[in-house]
LOLUMNU-739471 format. One line per field, with one value per residue (C-alpha): chain; residue in three letters; residue number from 1; z, x, y. Coordinates in Angstrom, 2 decimals. Layout:
! LOLUMNU-739471
ch: c(A,...) $
aa: c(ALA,...) $
i: c(NUM,...) $
pz: c(Z,...) $
px: c(X,...) $
py: c(Y,...) $
//
This chain:
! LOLUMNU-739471
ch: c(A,A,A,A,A,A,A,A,A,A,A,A,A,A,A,A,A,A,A,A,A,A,A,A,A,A,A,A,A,A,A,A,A,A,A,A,A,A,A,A,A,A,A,A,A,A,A,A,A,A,A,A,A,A,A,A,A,A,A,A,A,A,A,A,A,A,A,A,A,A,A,A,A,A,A,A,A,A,A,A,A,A,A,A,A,A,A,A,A,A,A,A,A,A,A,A,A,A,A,A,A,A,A,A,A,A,A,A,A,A,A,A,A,A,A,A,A,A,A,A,A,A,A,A,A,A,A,A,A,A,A,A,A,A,A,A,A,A,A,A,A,A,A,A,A,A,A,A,A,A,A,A,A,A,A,A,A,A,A,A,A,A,A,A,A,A,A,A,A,A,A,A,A,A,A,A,A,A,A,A,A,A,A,A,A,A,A,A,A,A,A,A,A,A,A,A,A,A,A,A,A,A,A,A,A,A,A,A,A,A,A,A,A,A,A,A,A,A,A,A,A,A,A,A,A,A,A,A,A,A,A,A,A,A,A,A,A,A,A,A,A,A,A,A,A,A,A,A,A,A,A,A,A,A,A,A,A,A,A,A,A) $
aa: c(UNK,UNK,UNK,UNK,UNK,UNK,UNK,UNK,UNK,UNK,UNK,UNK,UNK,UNK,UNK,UNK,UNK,UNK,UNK,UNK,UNK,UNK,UNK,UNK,UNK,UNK,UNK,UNK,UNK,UNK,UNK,UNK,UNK,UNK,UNK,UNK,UNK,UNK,UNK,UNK,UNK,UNK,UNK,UNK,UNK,UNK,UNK,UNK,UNK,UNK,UNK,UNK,UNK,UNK,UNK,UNK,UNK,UNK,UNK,UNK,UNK,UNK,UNK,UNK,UNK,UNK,UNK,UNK,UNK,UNK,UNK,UNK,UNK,UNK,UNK,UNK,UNK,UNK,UNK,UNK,UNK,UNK,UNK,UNK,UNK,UNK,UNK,UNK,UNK,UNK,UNK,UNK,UNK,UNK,UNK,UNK,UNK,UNK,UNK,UNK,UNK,UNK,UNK,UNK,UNK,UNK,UNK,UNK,UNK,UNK,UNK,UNK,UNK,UNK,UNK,UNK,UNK,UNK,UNK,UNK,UNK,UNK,UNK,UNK,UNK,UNK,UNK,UNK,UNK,UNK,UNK,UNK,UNK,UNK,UNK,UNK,UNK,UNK,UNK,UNK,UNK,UNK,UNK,UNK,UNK,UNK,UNK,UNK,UNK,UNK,UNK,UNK,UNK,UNK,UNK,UNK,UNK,UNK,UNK,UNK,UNK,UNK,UNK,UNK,UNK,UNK,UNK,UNK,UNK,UNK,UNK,UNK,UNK,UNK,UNK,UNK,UNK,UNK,UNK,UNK,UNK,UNK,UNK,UNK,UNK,UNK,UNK,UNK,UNK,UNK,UNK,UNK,UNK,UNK,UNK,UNK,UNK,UNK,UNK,UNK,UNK,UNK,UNK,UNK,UNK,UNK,UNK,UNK,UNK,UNK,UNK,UNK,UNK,UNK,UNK,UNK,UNK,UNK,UNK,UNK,UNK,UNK,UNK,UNK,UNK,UNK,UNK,UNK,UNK,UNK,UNK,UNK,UNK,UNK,UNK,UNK,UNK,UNK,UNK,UNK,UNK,UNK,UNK,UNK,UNK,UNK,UNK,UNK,UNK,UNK,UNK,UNK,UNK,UNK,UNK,UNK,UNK,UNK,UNK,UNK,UNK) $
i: c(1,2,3,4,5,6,7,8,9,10,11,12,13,14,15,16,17,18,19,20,21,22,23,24,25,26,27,28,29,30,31,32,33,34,35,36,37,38,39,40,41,42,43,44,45,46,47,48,49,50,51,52,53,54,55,56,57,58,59,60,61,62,63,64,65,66,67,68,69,70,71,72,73,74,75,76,77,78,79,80,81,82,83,84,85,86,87,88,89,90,91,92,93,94,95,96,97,98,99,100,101,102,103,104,105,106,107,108,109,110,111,112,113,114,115,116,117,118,119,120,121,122,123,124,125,126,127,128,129,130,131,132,133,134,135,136,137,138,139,140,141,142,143,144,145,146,147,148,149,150,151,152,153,154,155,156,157,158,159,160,161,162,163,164,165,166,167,168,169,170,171,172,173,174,175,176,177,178,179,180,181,182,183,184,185,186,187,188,189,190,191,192,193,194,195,196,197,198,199,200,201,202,203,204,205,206,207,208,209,210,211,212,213,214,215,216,217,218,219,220,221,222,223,224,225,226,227,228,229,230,231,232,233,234,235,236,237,238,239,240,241,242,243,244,245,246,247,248,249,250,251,252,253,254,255,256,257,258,259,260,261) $
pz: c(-14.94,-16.46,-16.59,-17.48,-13.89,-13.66,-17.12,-15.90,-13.29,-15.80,-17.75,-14.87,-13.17,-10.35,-9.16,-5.53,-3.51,0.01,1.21,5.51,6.92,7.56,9.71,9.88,12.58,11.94,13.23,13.75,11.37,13.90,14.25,11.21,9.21,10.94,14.00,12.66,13.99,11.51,8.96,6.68,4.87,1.63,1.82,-2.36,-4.57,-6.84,-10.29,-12.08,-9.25,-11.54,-8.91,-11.28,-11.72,-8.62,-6.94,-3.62,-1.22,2.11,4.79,7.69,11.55,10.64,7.87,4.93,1.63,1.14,-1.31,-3.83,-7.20,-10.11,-12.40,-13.10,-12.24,-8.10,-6.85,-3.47,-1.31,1.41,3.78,5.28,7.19,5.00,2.27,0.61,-2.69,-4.71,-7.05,-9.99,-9.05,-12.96,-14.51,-18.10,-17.41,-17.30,-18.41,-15.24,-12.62,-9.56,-7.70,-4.71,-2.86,0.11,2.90,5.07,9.00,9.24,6.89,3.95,0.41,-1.01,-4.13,-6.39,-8.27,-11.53,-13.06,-16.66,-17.37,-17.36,-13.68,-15.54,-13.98,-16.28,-14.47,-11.17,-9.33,-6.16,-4.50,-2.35,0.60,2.41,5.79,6.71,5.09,1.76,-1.23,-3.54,-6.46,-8.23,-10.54,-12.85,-14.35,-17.66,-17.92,-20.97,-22.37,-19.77,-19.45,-16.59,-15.96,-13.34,-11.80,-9.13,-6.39,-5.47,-2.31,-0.96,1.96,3.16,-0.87,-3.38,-5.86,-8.85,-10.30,-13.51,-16.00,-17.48,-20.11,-20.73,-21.79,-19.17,-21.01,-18.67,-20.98,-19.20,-15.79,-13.62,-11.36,-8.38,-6.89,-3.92,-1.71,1.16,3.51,2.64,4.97,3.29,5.02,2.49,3.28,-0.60,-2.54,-5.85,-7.90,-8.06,-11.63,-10.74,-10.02,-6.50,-4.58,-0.95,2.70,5.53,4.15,1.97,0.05,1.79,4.10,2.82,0.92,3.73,1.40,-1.07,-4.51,-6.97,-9.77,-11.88,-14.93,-17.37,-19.39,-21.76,-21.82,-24.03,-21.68,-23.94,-21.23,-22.39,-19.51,-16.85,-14.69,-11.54,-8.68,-6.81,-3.43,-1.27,2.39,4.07,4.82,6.36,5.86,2.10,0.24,-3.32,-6.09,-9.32,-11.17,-14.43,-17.72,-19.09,-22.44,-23.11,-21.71,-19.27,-15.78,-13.33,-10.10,-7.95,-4.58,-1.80,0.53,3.63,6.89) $
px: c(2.44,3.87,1.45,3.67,6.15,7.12,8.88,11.08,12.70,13.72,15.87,17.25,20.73,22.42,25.33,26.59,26.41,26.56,25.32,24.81,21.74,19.62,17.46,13.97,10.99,8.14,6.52,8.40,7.98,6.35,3.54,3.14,2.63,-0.65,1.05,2.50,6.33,6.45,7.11,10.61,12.28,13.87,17.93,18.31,16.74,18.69,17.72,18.63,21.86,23.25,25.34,25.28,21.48,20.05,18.42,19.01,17.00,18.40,16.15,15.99,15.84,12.14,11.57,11.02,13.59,16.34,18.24,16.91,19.74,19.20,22.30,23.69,20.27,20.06,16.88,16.89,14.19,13.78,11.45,10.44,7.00,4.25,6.50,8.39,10.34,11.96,14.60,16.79,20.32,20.97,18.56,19.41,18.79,14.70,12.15,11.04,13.26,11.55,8.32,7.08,4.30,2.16,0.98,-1.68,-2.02,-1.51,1.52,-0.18,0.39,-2.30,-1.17,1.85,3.49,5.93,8.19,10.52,13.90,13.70,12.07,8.73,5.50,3.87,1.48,-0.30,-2.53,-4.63,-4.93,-8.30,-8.54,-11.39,-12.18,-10.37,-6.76,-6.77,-6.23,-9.76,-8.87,-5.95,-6.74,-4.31,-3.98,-2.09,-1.06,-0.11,-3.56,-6.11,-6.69,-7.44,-6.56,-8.15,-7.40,-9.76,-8.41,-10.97,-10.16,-11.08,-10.07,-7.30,-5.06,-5.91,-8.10,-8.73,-7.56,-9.11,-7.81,-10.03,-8.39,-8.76,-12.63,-13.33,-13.70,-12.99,-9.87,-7.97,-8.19,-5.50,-6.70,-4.63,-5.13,-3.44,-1.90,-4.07,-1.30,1.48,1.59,3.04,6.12,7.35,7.15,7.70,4.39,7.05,3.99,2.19,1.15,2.08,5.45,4.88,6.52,7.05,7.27,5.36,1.83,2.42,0.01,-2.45,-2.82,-0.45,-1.17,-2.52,-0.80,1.61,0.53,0.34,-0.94,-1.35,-3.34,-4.09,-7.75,-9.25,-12.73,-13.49,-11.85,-8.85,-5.79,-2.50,-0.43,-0.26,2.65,2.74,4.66,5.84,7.69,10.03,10.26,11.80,15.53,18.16,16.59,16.37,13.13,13.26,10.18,10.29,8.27,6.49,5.93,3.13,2.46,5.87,7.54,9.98,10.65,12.61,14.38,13.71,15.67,14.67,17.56,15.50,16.93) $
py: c(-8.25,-11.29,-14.11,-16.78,-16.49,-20.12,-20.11,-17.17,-19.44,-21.83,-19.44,-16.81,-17.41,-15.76,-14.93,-15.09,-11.54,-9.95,-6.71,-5.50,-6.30,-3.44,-3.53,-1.61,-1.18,-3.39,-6.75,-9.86,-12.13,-14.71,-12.15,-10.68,-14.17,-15.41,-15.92,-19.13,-19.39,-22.82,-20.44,-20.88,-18.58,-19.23,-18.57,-19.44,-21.51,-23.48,-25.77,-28.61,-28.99,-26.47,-24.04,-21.29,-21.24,-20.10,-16.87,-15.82,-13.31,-11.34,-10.21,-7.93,-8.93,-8.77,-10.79,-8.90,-9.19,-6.13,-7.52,-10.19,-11.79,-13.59,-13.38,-10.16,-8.77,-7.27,-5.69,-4.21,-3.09,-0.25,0.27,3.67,3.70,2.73,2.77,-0.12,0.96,-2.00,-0.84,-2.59,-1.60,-1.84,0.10,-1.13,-4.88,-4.17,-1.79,-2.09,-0.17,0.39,-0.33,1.94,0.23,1.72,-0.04,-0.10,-0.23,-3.55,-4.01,-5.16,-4.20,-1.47,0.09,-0.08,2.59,1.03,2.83,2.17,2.57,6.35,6.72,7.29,5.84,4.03,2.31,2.02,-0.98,-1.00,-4.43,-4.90,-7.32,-9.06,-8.94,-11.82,-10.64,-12.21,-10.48,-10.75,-7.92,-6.15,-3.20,-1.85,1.68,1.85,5.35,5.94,4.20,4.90,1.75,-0.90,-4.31,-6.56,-9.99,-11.09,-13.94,-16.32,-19.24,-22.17,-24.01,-21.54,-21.78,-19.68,-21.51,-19.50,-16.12,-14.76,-12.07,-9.65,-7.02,-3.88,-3.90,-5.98,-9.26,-12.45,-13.43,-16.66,-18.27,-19.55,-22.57,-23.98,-27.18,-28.62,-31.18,-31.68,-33.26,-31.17,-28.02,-24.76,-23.83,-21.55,-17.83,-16.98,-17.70,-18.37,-19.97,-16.64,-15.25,-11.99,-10.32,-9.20,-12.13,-10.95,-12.40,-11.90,-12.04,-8.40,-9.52,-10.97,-14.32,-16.99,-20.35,-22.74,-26.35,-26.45,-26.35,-29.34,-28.21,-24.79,-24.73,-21.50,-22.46,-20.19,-18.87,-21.43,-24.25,-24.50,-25.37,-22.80,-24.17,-27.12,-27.10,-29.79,-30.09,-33.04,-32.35,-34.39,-35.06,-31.73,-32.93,-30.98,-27.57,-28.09,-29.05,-30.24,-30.13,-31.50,-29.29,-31.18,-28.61,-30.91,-29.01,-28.19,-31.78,-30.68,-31.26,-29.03,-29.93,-27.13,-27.32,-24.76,-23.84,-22.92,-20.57) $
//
């Protein structure tokens, strides 16, 4: 799970792509996400006004992403009942080739099967939920090693508010802390600030983000802050939404420009 997700979107480019629109059986989107029709999907995301560094997602009549680009690298996702599998058409441009997820009842995300390269599982993680629909633990199983890692999701006022890392002995290692603006709806279906790689529609994961997010941090144990990233968001204009996106430790801003359906 990479911990550093932001930084990935600084350095990824995409090409432009098409594919059919496949449809499966499922909830409408309206329903499915909190039965909030406000919600906006994100066509492509673009950075810097540089057209060749973008990533783009395609969804079904129901909401959820088939087909997801970022340069040469295309992921695309199926959905069969409980099952969503999420494939690397290009096996050779990541370790990590496929993920099979289950679902439960209500459509939600409960455990994650990862495979490598070779179509070897590697790894798997169980993601528990409250009673109210938000995501409170993940617990991963490294194979190979035996071993577990655990991030636990704490909330506050509808956003997420803090998730810490413990590793494999258990040890509280770093925490990630989100703070957020308190007049700026979320409108985004994407949570595209999360630590983890699991960035899907339609509240897979758990109830979505209530506000937009202005600020991520990463502190040690011992308070020491390894990243501060913050985020400063226009008016919504012509179905696009732009965020300039501050790197604090490592001085460097972003212009991040969400092309909305």
């Amino acid at each position: 799970m990479k911990l550093y997700i932001y930084f990935m979107f600084l350095s990824l480019f995409l090409t432009m792509f098409s594919c059919k629109n496949e449809s499966q059986p499922g909830k409408s989107i309206e329903n499915l996400v909190s039965g909030k029709s406000d919600v906006r999907q994100i066509d492509f995301i673009s950075y810097n006004d540089d057209p060749q560094a973008e990533k783009w997602f395609e969804y079904n009549e129901q909401g959820d992403i088939i087909r997801e680009a970022v340069d040469i690298d295309t992921m695309v996702y199926q959905y069969e009942g409980r099952k969503i599998v999420k494939r690397h058409i290009d096996k050779s441009l990541s370790w990590h080739s496929a993920t099979e997820y289950l679902t439960d009842l209500n459509g939600r995300i409960i455990s994650a099967d990862i495979f490598d390269e070779k179509d070897k599982k590697v790894s798997t993680i169980k993601y528990s939920y409250n009673t109210e629909g938000y995501l409170m633990k993940s617990e991963q199983l490294i194979i190979q090693s035996n071993s577990n890692l655990v991030n636990e999701f704490e909330y506050k006022d509808g956003n997420i508010d803090q998730v810490k890392i413990f590793d494999t002995e258990g040890k509280l290692t770093a925490t990630y802390i989100y703070d957020y603006y308190p007049d700026k709806v979320n409108i985004l279906n994407l949570f595209i600030e999360n630590i983890a790689d699991d960035i899907l529609p339609n509240e897979r994961m758990g109830i979505r983000n209530k506000n937009l997010v202005k600020q991520l941090s990463n502190k040690t144990t011992e308070g020491d802050t390894l990243s501060l990233v913050k985020y400063n968001y226009g008016e919504l204009l012509n179905g696009t939404l732009t965020c300039v996106q501050i790197d604090d430790i490592n001085e460097f801003e972003t212009k991040i420009i969400y092309h909305l359906k």
